[in-house]
PyMOL commands that place a pseudoatom at each C-alpha (Angstrom):
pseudoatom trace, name=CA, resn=UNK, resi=1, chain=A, elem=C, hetatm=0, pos=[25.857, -77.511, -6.972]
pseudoatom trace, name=CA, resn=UNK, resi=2, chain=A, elem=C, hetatm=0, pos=[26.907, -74.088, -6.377]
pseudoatom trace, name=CA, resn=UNK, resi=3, chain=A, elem=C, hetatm=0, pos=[26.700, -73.164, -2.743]
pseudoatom trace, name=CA, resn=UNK, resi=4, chain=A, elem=C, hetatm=0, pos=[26.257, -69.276, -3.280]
pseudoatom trace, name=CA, resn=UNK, resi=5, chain=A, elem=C, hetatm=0, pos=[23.016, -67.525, -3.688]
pseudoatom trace, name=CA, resn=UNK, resi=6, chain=A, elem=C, hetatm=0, pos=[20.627, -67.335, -7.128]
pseudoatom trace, name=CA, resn=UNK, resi=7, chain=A, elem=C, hetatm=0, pos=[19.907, -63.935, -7.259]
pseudoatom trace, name=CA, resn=UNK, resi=8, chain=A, elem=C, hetatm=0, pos=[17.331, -62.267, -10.321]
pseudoatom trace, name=CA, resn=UNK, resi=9, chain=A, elem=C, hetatm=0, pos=[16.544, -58.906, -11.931]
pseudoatom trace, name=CA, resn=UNK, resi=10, chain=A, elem=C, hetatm=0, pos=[13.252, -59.194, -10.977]
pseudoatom trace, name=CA, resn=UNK, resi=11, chain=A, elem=C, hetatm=0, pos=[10.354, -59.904, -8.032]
pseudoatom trace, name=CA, resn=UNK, resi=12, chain=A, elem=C, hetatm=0, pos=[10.843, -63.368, -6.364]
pseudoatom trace, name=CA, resn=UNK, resi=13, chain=A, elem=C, hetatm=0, pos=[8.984, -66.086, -8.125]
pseudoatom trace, name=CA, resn=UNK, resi=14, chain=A, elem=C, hetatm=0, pos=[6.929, -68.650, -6.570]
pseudoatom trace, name=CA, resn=UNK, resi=15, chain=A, elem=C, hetatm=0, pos=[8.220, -71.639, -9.082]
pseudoatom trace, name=CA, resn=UNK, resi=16, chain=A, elem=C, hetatm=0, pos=[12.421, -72.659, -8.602]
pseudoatom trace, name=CA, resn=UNK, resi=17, chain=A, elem=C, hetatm=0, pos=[14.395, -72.139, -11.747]
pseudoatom trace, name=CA, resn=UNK, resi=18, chain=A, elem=C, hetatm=0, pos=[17.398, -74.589, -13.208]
pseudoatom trace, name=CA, resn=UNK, resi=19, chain=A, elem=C, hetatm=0, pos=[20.846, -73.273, -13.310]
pseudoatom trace, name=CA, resn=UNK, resi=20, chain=A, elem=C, hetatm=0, pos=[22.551, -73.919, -16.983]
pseudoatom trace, name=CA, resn=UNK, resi=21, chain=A, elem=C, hetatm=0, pos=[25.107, -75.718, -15.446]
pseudoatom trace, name=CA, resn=UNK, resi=22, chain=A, elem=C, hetatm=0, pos=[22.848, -77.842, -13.585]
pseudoatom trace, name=CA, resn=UNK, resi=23, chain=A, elem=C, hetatm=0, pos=[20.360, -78.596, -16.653]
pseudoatom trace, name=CA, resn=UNK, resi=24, chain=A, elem=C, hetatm=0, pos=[21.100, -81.886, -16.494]
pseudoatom trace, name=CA, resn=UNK, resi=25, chain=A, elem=C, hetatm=0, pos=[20.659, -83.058, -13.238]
pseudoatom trace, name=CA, resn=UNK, resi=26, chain=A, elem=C, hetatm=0, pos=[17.441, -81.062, -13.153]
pseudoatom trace, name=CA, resn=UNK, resi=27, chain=A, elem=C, hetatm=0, pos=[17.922, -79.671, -9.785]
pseudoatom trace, name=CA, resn=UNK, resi=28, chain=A, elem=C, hetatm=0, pos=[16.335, -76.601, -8.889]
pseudoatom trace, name=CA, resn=UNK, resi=29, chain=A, elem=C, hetatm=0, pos=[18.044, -73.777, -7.507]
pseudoatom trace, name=CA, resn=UNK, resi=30, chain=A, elem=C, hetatm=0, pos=[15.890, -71.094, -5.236]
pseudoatom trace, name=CA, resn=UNK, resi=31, chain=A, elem=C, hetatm=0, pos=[15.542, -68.010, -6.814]
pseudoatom trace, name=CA, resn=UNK, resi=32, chain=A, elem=C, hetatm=0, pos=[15.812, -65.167, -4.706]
pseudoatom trace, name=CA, resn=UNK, resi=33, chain=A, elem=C, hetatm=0, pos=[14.899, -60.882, -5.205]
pseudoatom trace, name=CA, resn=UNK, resi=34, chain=A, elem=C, hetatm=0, pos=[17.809, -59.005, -6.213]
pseudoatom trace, name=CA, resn=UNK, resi=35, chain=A, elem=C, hetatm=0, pos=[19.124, -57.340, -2.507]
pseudoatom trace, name=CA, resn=UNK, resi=36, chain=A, elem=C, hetatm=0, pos=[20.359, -54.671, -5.179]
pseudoatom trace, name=CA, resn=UNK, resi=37, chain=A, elem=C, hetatm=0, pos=[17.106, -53.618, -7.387]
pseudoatom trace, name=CA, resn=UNK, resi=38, chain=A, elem=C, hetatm=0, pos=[16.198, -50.371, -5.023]
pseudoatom trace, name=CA, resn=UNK, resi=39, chain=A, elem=C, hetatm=0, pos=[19.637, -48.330, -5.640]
pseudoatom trace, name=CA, resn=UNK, resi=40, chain=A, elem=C, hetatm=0, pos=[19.638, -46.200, -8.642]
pseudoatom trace, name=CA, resn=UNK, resi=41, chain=A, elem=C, hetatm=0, pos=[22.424, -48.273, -10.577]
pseudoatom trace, name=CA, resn=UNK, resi=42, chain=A, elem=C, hetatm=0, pos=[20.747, -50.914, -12.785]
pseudoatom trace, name=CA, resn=UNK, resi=43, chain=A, elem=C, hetatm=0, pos=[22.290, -54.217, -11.578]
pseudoatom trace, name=CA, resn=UNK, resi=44, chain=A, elem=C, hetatm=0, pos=[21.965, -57.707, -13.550]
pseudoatom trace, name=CA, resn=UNK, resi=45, chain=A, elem=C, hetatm=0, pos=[22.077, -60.948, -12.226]
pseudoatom trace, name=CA, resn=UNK, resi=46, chain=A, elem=C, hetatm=0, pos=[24.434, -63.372, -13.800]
pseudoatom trace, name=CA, resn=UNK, resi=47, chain=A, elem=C, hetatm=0, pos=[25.432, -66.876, -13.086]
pseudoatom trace, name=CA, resn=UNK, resi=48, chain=A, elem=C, hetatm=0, pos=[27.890, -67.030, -10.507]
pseudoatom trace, name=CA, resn=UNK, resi=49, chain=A, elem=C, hetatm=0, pos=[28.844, -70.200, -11.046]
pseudoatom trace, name=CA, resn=UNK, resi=50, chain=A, elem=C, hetatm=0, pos=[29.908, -69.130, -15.026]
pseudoatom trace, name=CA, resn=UNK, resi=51, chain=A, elem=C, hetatm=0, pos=[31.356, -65.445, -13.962]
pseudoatom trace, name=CA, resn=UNK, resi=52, chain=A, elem=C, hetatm=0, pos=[32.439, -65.586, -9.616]
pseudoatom trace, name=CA, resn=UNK, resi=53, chain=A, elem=C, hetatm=0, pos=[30.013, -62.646, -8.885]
pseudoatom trace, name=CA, resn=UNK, resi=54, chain=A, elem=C, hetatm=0, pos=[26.113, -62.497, -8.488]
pseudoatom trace, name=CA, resn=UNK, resi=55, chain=A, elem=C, hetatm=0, pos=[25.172, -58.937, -9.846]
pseudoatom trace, name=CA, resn=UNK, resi=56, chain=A, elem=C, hetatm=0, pos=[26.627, -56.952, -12.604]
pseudoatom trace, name=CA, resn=UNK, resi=57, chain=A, elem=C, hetatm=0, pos=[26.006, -53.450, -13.766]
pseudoatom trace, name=CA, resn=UNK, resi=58, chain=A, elem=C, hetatm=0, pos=[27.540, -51.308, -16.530]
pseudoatom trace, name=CA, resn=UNK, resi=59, chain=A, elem=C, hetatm=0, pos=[27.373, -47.787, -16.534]
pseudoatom trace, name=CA, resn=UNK, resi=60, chain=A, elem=C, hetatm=0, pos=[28.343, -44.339, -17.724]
pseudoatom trace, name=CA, resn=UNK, resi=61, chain=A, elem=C, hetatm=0, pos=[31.621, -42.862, -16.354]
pseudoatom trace, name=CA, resn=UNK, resi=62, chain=A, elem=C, hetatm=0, pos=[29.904, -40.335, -14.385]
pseudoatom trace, name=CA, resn=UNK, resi=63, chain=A, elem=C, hetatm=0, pos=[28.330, -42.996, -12.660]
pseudoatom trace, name=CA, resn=UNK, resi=64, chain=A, elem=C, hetatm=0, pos=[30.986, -44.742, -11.175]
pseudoatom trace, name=CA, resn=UNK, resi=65, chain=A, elem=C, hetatm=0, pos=[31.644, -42.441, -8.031]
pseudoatom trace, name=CA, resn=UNK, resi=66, chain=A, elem=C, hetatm=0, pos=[27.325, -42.838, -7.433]
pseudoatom trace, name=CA, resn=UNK, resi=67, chain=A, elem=C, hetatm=0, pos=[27.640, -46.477, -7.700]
pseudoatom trace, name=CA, resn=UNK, resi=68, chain=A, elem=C, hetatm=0, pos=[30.406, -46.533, -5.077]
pseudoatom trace, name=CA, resn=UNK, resi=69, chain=A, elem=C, hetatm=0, pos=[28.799, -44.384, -2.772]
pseudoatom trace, name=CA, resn=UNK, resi=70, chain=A, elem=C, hetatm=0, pos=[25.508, -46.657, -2.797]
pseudoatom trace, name=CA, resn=UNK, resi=71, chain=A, elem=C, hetatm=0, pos=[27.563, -49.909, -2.563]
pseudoatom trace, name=CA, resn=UNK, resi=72, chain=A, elem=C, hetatm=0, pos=[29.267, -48.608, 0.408]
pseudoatom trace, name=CA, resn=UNK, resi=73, chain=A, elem=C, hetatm=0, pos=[25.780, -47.540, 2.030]
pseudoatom trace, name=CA, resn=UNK, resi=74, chain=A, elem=C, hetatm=0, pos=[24.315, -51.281, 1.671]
pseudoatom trace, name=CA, resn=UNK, resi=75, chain=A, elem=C, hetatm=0, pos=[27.710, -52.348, 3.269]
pseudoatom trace, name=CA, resn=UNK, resi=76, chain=A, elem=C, hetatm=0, pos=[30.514, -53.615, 0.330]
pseudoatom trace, name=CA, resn=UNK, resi=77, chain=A, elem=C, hetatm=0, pos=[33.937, -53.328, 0.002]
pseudoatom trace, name=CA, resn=UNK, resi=78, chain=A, elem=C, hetatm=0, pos=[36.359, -52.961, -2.747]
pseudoatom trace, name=CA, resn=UNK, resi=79, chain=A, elem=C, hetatm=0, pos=[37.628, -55.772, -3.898]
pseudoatom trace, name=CA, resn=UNK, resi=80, chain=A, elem=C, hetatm=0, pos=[40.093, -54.448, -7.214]
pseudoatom trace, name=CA, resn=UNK, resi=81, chain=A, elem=C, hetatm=0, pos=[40.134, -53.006, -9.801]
pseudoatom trace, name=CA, resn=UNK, resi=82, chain=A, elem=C, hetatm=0, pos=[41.123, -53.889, -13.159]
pseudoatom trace, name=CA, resn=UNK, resi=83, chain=A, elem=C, hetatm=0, pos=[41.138, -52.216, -17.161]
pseudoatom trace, name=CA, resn=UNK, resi=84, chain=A, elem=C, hetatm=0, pos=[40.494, -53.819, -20.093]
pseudoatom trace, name=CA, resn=UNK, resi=85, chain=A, elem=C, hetatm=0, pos=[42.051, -52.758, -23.647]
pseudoatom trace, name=CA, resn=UNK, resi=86, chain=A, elem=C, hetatm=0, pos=[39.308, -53.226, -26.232]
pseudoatom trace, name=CA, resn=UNK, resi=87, chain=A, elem=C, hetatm=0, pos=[41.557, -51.886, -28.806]
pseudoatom trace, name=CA, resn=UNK, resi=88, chain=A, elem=C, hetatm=0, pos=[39.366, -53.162, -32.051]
pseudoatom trace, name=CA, resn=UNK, resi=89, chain=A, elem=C, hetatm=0, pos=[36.345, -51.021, -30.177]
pseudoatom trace, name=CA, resn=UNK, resi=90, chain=A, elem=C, hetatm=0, pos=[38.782, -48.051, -29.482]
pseudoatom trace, name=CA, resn=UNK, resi=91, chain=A, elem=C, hetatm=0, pos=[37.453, -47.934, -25.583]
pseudoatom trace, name=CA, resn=UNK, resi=92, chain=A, elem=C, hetatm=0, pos=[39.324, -48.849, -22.381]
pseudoatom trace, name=CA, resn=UNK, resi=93, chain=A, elem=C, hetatm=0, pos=[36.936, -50.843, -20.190]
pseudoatom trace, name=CA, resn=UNK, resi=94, chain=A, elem=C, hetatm=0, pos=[37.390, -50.424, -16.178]
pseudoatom trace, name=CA, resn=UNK, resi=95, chain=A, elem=C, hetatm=0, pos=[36.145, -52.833, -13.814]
pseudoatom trace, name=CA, resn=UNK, resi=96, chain=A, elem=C, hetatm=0, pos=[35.315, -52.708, -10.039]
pseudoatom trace, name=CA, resn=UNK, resi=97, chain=A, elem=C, hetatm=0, pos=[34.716, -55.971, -8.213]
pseudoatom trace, name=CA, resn=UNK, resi=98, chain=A, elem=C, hetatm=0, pos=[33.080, -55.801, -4.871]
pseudoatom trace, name=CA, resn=UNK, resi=99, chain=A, elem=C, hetatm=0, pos=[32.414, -58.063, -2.156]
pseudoatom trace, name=CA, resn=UNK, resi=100, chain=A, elem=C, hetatm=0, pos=[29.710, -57.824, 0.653]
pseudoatom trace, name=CA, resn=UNK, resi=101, chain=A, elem=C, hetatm=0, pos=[31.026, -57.725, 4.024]
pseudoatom trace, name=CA, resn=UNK, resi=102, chain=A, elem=C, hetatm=0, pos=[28.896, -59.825, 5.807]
pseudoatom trace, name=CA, resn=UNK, resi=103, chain=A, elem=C, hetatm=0, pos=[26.882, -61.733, 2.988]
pseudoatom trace, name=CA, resn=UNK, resi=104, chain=A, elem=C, hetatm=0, pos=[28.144, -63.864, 0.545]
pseudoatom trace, name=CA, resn=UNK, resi=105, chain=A, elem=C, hetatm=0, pos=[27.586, -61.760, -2.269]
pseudoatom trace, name=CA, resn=UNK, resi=106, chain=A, elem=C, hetatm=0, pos=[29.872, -60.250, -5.168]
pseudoatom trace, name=CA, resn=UNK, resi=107, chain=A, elem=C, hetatm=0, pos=[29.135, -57.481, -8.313]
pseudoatom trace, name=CA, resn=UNK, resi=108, chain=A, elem=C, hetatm=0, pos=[31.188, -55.749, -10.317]
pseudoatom trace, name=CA, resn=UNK, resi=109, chain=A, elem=C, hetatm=0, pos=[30.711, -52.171, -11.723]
pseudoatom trace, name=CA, resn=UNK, resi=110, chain=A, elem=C, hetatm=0, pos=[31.787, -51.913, -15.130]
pseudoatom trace, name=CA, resn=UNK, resi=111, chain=A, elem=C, hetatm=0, pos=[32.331, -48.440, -17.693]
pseudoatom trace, name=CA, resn=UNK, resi=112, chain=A, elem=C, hetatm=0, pos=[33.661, -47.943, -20.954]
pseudoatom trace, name=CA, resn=UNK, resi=113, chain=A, elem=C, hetatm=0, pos=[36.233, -44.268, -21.388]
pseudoatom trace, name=CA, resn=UNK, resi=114, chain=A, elem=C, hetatm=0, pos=[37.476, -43.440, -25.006]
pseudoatom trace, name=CA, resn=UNK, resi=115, chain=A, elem=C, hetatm=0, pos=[40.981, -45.119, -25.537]
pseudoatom trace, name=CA, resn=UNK, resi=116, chain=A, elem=C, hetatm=0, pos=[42.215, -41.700, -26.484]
pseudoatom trace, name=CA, resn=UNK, resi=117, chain=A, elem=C, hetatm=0, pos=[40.850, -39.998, -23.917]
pseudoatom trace, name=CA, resn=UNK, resi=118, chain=A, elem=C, hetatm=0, pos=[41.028, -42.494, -21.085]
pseudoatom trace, name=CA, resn=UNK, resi=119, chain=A, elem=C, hetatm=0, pos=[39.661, -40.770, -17.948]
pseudoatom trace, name=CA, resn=UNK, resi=120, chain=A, elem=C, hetatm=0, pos=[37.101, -40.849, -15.720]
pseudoatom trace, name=CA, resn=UNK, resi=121, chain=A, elem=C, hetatm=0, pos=[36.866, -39.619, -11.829]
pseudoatom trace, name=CA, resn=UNK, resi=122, chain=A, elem=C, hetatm=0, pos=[38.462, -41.472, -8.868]
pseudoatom trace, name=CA, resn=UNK, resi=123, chain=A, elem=C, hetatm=0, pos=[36.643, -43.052, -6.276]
pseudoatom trace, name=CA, resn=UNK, resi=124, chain=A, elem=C, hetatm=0, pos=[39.438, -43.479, -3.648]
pseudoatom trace, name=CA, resn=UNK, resi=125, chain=A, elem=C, hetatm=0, pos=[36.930, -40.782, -1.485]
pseudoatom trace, name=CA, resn=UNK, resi=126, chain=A, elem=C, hetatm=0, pos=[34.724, -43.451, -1.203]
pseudoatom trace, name=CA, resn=UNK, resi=127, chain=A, elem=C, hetatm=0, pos=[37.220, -46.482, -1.026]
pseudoatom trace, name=CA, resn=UNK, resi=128, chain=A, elem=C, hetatm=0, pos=[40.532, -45.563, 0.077]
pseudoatom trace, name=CA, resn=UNK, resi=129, chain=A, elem=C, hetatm=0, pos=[41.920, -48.833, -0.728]
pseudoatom trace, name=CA, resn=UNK, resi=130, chain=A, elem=C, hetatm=0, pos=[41.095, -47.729, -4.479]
pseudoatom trace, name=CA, resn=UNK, resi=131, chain=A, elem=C, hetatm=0, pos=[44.363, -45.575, -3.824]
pseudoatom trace, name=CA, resn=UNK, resi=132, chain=A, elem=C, hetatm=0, pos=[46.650, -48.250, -5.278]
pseudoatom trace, name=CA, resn=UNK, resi=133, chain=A, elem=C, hetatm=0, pos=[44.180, -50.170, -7.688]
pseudoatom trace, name=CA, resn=UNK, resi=134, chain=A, elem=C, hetatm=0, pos=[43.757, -47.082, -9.627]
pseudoatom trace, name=CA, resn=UNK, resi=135, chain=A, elem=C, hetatm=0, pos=[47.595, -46.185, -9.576]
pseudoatom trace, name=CA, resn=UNK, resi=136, chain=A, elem=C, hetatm=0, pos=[48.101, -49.450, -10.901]
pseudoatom trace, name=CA, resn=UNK, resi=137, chain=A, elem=C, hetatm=0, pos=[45.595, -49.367, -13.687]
pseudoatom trace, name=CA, resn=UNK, resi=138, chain=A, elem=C, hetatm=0, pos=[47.386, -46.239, -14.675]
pseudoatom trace, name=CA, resn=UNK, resi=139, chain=A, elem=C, hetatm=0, pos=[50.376, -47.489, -14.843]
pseudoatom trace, name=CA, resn=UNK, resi=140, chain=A, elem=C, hetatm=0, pos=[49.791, -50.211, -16.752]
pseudoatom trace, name=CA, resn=UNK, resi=141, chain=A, elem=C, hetatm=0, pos=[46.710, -48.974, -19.158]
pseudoatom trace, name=CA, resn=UNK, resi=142, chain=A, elem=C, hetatm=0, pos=[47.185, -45.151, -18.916]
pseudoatom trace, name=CA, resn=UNK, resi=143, chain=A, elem=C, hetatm=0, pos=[44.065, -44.748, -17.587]
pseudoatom trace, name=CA, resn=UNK, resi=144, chain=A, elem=C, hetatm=0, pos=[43.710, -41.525, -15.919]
pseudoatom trace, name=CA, resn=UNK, resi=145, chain=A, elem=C, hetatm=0, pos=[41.410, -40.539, -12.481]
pseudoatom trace, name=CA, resn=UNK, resi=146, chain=A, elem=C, hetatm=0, pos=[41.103, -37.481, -11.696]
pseudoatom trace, name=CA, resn=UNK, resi=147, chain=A, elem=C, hetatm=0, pos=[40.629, -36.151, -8.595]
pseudoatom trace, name=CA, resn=UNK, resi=148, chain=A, elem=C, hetatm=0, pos=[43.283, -38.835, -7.526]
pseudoatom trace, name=CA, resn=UNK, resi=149, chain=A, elem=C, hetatm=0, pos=[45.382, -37.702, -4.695]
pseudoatom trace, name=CA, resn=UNK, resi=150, chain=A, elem=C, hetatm=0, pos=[48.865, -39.011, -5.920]
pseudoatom trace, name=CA, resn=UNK, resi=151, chain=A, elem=C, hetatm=0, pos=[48.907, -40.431, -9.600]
pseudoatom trace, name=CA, resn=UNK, resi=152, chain=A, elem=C, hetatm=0, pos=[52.413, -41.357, -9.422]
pseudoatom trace, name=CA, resn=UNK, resi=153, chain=A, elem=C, hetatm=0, pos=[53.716, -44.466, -10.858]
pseudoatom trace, name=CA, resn=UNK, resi=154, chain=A, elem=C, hetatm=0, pos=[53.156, -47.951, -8.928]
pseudoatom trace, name=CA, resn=UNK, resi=155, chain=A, elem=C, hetatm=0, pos=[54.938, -50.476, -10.283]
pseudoatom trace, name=CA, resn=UNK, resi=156, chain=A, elem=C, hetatm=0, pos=[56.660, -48.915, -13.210]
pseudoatom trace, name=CA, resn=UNK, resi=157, chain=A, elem=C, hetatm=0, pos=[59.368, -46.456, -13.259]
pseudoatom trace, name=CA, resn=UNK, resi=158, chain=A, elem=C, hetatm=0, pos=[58.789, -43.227, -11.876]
pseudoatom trace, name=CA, resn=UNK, resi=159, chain=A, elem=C, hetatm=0, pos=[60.204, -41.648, -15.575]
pseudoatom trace, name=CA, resn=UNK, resi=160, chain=A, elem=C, hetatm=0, pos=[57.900, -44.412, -17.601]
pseudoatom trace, name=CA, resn=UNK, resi=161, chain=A, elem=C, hetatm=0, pos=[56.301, -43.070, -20.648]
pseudoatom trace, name=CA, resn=UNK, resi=162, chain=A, elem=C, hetatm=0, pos=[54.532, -46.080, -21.431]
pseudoatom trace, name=CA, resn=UNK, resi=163, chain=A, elem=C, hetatm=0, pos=[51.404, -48.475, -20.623]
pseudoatom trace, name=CA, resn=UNK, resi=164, chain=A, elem=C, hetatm=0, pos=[52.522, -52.381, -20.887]
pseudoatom trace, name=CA, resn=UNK, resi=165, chain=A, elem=C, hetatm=0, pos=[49.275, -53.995, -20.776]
pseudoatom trace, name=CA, resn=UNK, resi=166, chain=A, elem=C, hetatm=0, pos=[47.779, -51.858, -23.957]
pseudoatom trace, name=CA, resn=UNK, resi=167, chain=A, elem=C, hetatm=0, pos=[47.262, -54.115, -26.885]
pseudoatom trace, name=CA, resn=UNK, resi=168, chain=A, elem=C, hetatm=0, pos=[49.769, -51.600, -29.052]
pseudoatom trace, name=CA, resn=UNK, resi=169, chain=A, elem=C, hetatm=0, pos=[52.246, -51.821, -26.655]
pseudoatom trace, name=CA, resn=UNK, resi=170, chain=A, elem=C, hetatm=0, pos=[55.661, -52.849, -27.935]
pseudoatom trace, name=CA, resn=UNK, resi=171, chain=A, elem=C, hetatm=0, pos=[58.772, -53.010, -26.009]
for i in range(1, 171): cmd.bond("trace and resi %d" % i, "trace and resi %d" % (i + 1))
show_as sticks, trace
zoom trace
């Protein structure tokens, strides 16, 4: 049994719930509020046991900075960041894992930008740290975040013209 905390969409409920991965053994697991359901960014509660976070939101590129600034408020920190090359979809996905500082508690913020287009703003004024994630998710998925202080290569070669982790990459 999972030692981290059951957290819902919704309102506490009076009756204990079973985990999927606990079906079997029948043992209930205490559902608790979701700490996140007053900020503005619509957070989901998924099975941490299945994904290794709690709460999970997906939102609109302008959205991201917002949702930064709120996580910060209720006392998170940056974790990484990481893209995702849905090349069939023609969208490049960008992720932003987050931790609690003092609770045991993990979400990720998640947005979609067009593959051709790949942008969206940075939010290394909220996170500093975000500094290298994002210079490394441009360098390796061309993903571009403006406002960014130094968007200089990483890891790659300062004269690199290309994104190695893009599904149409070829060497």
């Amino acid at each position: 049994m999972s030692t981290e905390p059951n957290v819902t969409g919704g309102a506490s409920t009076a009756q204990p719930t079973v985990a999927p991965a606990q079906a079997a053994s029948a043992t209930p697991v205490e559902v608790r509020p979701n700490p996140l359901a007053h900020l503005s960014i619509p957070f989901q509660a998924v099975d941490y046991a299945l994904e290794g976070y709690h709460l999970d939101a997906s939102v609109t590129p302008e959205q991201v900075v917002r949702a930064a600034e709120e996580l910060d408020r209720e006392g998170f920190a940056l974790d990484t960041i990481t893209g995702v090359d849905w090349l069939a979809e023609n969208q490049m996905e960008v992720v932003y894992d987050y931790f609690h500082i003092t609770k045991p508690l993990r979400t990720v913020v998640r947005t979609r930008v067009p593959r051709d287009n790949p942008e969206l703003a940075t939010i290394s004024n909220v996170f500093a740290g975000a500094n290298w994630h994002e210079r490394e998710a441009h360098d390796f998925f061309g993903i571009r975040f403006t406002g960014h202080p130094n968007l200089t290569p990483f890891l790659l070669p300062e004269d690199a013209t290309y994104h190695p982790l893009r599904k149409d990459f070829t060497a």
